[in-house]
C-alpha positions in Angstrom: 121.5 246.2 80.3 123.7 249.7 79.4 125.3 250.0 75.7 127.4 252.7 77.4 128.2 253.4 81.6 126.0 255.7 82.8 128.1 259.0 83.8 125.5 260.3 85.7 122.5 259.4 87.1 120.4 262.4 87.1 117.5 261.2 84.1 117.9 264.8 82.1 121.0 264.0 81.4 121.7 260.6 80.5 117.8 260.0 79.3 118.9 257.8 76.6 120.7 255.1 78.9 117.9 252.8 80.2 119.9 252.3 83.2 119.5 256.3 84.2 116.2 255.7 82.9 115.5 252.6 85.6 117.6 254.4 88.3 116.1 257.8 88.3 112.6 255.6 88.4 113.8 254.6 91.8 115.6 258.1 92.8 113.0 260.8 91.6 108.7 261.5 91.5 106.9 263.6 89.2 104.4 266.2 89.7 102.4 263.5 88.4 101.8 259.7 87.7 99.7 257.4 85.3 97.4 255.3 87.2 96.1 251.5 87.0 94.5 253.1 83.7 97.1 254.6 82.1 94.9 258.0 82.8 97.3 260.8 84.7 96.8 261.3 88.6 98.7 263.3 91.2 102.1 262.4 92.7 103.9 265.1 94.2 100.8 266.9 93.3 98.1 266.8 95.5 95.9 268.6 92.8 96.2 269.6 89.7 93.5 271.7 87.0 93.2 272.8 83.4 91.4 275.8 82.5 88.7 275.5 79.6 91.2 276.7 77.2 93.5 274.1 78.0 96.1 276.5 77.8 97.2 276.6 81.6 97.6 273.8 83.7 97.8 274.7 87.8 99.4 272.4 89.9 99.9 272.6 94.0 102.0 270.6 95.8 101.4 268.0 98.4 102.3 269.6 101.8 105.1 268.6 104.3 107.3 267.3 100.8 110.7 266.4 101.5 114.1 265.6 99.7 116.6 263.0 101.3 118.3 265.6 102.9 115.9 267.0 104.8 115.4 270.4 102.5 111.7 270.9 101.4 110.0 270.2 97.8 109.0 273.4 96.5 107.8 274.8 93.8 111.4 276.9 92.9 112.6 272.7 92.1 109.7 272.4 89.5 110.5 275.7 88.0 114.3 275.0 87.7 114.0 271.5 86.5 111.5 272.6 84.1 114.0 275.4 83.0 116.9 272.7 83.2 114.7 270.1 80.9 114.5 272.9 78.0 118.2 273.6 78.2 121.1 272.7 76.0 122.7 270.5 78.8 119.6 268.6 79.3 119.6 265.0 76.5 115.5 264.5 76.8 115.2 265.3 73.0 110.9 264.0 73.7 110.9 265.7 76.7 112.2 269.3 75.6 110.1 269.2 72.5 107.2 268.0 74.6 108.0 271.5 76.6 108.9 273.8 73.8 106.8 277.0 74.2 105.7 276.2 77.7 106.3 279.0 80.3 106.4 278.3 84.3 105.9 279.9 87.5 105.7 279.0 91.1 104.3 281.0 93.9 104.4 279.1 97.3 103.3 275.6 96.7 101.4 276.4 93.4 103.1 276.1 90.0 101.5 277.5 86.5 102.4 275.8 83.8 101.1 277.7 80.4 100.9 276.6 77.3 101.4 278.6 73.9 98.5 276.4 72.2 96.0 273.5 74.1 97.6 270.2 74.2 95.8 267.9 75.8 98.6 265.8 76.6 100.6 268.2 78.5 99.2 265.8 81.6 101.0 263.0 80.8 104.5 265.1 79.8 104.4 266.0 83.2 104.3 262.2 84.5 107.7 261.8 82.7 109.7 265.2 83.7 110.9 263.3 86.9 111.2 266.6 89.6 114.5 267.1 90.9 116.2 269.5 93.8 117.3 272.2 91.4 115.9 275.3 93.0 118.3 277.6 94.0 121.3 276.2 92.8 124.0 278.4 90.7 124.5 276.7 87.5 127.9 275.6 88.1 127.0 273.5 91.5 124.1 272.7 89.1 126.1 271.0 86.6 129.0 269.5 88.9 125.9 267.5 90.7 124.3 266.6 87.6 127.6 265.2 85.6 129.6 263.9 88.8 128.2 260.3 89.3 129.9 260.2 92.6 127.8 263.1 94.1 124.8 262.6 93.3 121.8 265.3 94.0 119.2 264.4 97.0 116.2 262.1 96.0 112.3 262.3 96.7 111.9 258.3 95.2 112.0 255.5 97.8 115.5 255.0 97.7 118.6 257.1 98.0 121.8 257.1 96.6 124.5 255.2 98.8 127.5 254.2 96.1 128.3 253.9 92.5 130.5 252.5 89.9 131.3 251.6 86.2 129.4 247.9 87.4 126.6 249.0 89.5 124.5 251.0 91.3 124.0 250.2 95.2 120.8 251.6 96.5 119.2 252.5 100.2 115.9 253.1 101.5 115.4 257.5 101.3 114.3 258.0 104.5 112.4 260.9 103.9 110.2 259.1 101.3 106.3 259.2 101.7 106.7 255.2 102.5 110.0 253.8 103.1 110.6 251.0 101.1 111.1 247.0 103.3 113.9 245.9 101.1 116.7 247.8 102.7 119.0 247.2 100.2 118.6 247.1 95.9 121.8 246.6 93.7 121.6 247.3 90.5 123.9 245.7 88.2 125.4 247.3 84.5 125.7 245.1 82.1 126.9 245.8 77.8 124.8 242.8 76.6 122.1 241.0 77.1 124.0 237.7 76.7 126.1 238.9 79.8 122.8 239.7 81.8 121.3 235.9 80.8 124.8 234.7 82.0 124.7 236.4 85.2 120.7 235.6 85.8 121.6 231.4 85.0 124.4 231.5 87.7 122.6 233.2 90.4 124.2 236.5 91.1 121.2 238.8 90.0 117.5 238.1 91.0 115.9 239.7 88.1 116.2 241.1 85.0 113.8 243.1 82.2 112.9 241.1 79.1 112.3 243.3 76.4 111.6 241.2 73.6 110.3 237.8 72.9 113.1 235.8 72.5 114.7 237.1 75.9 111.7 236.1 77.6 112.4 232.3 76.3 115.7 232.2 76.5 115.6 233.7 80.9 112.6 231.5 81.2 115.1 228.4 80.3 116.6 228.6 84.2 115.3 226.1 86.7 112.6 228.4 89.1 112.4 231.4 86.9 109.0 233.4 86.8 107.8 236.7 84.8 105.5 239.2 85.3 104.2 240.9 81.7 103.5 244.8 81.6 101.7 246.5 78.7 103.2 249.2 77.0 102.0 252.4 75.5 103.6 251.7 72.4 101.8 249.7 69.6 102.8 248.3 66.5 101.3 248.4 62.8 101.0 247.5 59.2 100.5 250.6 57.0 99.5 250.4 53.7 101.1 252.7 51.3 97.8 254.1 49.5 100.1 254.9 46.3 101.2 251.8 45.4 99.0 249.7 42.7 96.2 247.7 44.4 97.0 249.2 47.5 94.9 252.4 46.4 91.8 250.2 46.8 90.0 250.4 49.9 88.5 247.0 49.4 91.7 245.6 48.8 92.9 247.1 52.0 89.7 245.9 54.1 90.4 242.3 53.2 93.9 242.4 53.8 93.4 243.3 57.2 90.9 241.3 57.9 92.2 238.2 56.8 95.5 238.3 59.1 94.7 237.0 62.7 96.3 239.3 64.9 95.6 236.4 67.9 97.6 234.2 65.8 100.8 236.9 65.6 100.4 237.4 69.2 100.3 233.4 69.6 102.8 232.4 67.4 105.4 234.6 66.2 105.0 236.9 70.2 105.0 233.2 71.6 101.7 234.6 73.2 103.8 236.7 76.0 105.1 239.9 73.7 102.3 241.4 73.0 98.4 241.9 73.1 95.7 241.9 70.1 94.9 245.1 69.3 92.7 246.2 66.7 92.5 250.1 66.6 94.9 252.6 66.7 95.2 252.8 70.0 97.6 251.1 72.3 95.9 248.4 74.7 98.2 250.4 77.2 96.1 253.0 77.8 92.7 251.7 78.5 91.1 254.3 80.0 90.0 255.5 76.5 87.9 251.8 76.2 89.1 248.9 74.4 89.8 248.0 71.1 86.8 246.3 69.3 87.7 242.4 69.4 89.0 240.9 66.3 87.1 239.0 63.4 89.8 237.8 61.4 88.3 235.9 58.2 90.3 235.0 55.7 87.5 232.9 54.0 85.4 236.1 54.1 88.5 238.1 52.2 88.8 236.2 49.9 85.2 235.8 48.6 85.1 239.8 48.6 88.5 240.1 46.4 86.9 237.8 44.1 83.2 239.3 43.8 85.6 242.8 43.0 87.4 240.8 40.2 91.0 240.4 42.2 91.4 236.2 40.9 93.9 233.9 41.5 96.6 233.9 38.4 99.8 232.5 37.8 101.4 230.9 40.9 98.2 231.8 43.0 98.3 235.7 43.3 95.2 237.4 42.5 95.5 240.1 39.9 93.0 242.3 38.3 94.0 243.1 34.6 97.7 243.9 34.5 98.1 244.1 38.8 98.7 241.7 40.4 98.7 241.7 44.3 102.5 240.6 45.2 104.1 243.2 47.4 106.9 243.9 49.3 106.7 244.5 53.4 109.3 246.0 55.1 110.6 246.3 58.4 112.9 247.0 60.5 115.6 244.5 61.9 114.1 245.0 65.7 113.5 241.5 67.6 110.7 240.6 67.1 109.4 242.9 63.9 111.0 240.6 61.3 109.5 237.4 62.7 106.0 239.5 62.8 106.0 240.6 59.3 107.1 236.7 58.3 104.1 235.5 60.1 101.9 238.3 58.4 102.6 237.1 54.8 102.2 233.6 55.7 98.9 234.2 56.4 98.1 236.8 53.4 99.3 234.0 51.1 96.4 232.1 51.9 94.1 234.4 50.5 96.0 234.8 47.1 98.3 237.9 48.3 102.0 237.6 47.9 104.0 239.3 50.4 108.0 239.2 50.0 109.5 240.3 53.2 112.4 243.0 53.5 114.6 243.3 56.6 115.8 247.2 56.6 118.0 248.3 58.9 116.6 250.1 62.0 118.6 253.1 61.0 117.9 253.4 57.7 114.0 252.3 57.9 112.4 255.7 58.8 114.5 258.5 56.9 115.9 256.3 54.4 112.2 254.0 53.5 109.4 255.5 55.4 109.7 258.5 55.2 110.5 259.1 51.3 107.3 257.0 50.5 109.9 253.9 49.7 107.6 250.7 50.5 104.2 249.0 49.9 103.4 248.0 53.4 105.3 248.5 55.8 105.7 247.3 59.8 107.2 249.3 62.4 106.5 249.9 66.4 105.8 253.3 67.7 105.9 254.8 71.1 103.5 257.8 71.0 104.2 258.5 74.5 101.3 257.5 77.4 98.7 259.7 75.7 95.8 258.9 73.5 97.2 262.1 71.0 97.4 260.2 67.4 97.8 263.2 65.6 101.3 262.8 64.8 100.6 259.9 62.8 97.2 260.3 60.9 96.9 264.4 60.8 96.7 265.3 56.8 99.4 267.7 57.6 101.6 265.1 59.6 103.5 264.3 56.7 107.1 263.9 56.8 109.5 266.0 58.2 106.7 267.3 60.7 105.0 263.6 61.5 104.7 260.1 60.5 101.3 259.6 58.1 103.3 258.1 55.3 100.1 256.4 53.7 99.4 259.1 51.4 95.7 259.1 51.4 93.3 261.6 50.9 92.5 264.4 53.6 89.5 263.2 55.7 88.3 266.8 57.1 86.4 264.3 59.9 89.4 262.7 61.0 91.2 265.7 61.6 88.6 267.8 63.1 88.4 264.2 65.5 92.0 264.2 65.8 92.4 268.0 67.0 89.6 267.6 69.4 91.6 264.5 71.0 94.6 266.7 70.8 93.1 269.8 72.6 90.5 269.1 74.7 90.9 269.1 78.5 87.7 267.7 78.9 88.4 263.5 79.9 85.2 262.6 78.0 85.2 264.6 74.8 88.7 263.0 74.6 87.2 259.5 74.7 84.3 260.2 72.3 86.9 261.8 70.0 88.9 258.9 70.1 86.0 256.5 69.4 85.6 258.6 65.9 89.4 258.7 65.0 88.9 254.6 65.8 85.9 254.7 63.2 87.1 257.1 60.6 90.4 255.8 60.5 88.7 251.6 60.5 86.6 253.4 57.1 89.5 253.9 55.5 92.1 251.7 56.7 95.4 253.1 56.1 96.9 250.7 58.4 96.3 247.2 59.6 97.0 247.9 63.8 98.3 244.4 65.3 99.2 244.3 68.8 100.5 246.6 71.8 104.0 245.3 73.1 104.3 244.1 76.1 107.6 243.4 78.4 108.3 241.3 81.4 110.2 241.0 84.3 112.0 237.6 85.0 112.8 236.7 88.6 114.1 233.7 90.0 113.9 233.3 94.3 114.2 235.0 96.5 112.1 237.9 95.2 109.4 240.3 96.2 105.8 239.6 96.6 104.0 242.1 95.1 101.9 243.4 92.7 103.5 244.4 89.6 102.3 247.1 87.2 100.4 245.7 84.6 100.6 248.8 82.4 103.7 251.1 81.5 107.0 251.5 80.0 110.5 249.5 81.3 111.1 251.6 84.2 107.5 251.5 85.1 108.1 247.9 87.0 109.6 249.6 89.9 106.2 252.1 90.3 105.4 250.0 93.8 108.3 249.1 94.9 107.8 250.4 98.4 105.3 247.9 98.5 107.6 244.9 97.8 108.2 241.8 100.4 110.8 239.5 100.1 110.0 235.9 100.2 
């Protein structure tokens, strides 16, 4: 599902249409790949190294590497393409900010990536700069192949290009892939909306189709034979508490806020149990390499007994106050399927405890410049998408305040955290990253600047015939066709 036709199909340039986004999935590798973890591993790599500064990262490539045409993958393709990704014509906004200060050189089959400063998640950048066949091409030949849908450059995916259109995309098996794929044909269909997608899903002319949120799930679940398969994102969504707001300020009052909602019961009601996943620290159930959230112990009973030992009782109309606060606030969110129905559920549950909560729909374009961001709210919901890396620091830095990050609680610095969070930002070193993330976890569960509620999850709806095969249980949309090789038809 397209808001606009691709017009091309090269992923640096039309990043922003999820079609591009699924297609170049099919058409392209990267250097490297997250695995069944979420934890980076080689692709077109067959090794790669970080030296102890974590400043350069040293990549060789697998031998005997071929494009669709025949030509050899070398490493003059990752240095153009990495070239290509930082320049003006390239639309990966992430991507070229995720590069920014990054130099590269390629001798042979061994490429150098260095870094101005460590940044432990420069491995999982390079799982989504998908490597294309750029090396020695002039820039004009260079930017006819990448804008011209009709010519479209040589692939190292499982599939090559054999036509396109305005309405679809019609695919066939690259036959210089690693591992040719059995289905030796795969359409892929354009549609503007999703109601045209459901449309074409109930009368039988596509097999499958990508259900982002939970009410598409429901509605592509209605047809007769339908079945899904549920990945888990790297995103994750929260409830921050805006420290500066009256009541809000107290840490206690915080504490039993969160832990009188039941994140199980969000997941189980308003996610209709299929959205999302319970997760209780600030870190997405997508990446579980780093260890898993702590389970829940959502009691509301247990809130409410501490607000009243602190002197937070139940006044007019129910709401607790203490002297002239009361605790009636406003949550905000953004008008995202399924956010408002989430922050509903929230304050249905928060009124149980003697907490008013008055929900806000915002509009998605107004909610981070024009509410977030200025400090505009008293809790707040929103989902992020940190990228496939455990590197928080964006949002819970003291100096990741707005315009350079996203920690919009306005608490106090915590020296800790971010001597935590730099570690888990920095460190090559896979375990020092995982104790450093069990101490942001901690720190930030002391001081609770946000109540963390589930990771996202999305599915794929299929309806016979369709492949047997495994499908990714972790990663983003275009993640679903990681084994597609591997699929057998019915």
């Amino acid at each position: 599902m397209v808001s606009e036709r691709p017009m091309s199909l090269d992923p640096l340039i039309d990043s922003a249409d999820p079609a591009v986004a699924d297609v170049g999935h099919l058409l392209y590798r990267s250097l490297l790949k997250l695995d069944s973890t979420g934890y980076p591993r080689p692709d077109l790599a067959a090794t790669f190294t970080v030296s102890p500064s974590g400043q350069v990262y040293t990549v060789s490539l697998k031998p005997d590497l071929e494009w669709s045409n025949g030509r050899p993958i070398t490493a003059a393709d990752v240095v153009a393409t990495t070239k290509f990704a930082l320049s003006p014509q390239a639309s990966d906004a992430t991507l070229s900010v995720a590069l920014r200060g990054v130099t590269v050189a390629g001798d042979g089959s061994i490429i150098t990536f260095t870094l101005a400063t460590p940044r432990a998640s420069f491995a999982s950048t390079l799982t989504e700069l998908p490597i294309l066949p750029l090396g020695g091409l002039s820039e004009p030949a260079l930017m006819a192949a990448a804008t011209d849908p009709s010519a479209p450059l040589p692939t190292s995916g499982p599939y090559d290009v054999q036509s396109t259109s305005a309405l679809a995309v019609d695919l066939q098996p690259n036959p210089h892939a690693a591992r040719r794929p059995s289905i030796t044909s795969y359409e892929l269909r354009l549609y503007l909306t999703f109601r045209e997608v459901a449309g074409a899903f109930t009368h039988g002319s596509v097999n499958a189709v990508l259900a982002a949120t939970p009410e598409e799930l429901t509605t592509l679940l209605r047809v007769k034979g339908a079945q899904s398969e549920t990945m888990t994102t790297p995103d994750f969504v929260d409830m921050i508490f805006n420290e500066r707001a009256a009541g809000l300020s107290d840490s206690i009052v915080r504490h039993a806020i969160g832990n009188a909602i039941s994140r199980a019961s969000v997941v189980a009601g308003a996610l209709d149990a299929s959205g999302g996943v319970v997760q209780t620290g600030p870190f997405s159930m997508g990446l579980p390499w780093v260890g898993r959230s702590s389970p829940e112990a959502a009691s509301p009973a247990v809130s409410a007994e501490v607000l009243t030992h602190e002197g937070w009782v139940p006044g007019p109309g129910g709401v607790r106050q203490k002297g002239s606060v009361r605790l009636a606030f406003t949550l905000v969110a953004p008008g995202i399927d399924p956010l408002p129905v989430v922050a509903a559920e929230v304050a249905r549950q928060l009124d149980a405890i003697g907490v008013q909560v008055t929900v806000k729909v915002v509009p998605p374009a107004n909610f981070l410049n024009g509410t977030l961001d200025i400090g505009d709210f008293q809790l707040a919901i929103d989902r992020w998408s940190p990228g496939p890396d455990l590197d928080v620091s964006a949002f819970w830095r003291s100096n990741a305040v707005p315009p350079r990050g996203y920690d919009v609680s306005g608490g106090p610095v915590d020296p800790f955290l971010d001597s935590a969070l730099d570690t888990l930002a920095e460190s090559p070193s896979e375990m020092l990253r995982i104790d450093a993330a069990q101490q942001v976890a901690s720190l930030l569960a002391a001081d609770a600047p946000a109540v963390f509620l589930y990771t996202p999850r999305v599915s794929m709806v299929f309806r016979s015939p369709m492949p047997v095969a495994p499908m990714p249980a972790l990663g983003d949309e275009a993640d679903r066709y990681n084994d597609i090789a591997f699929w057998q038809l019915r």
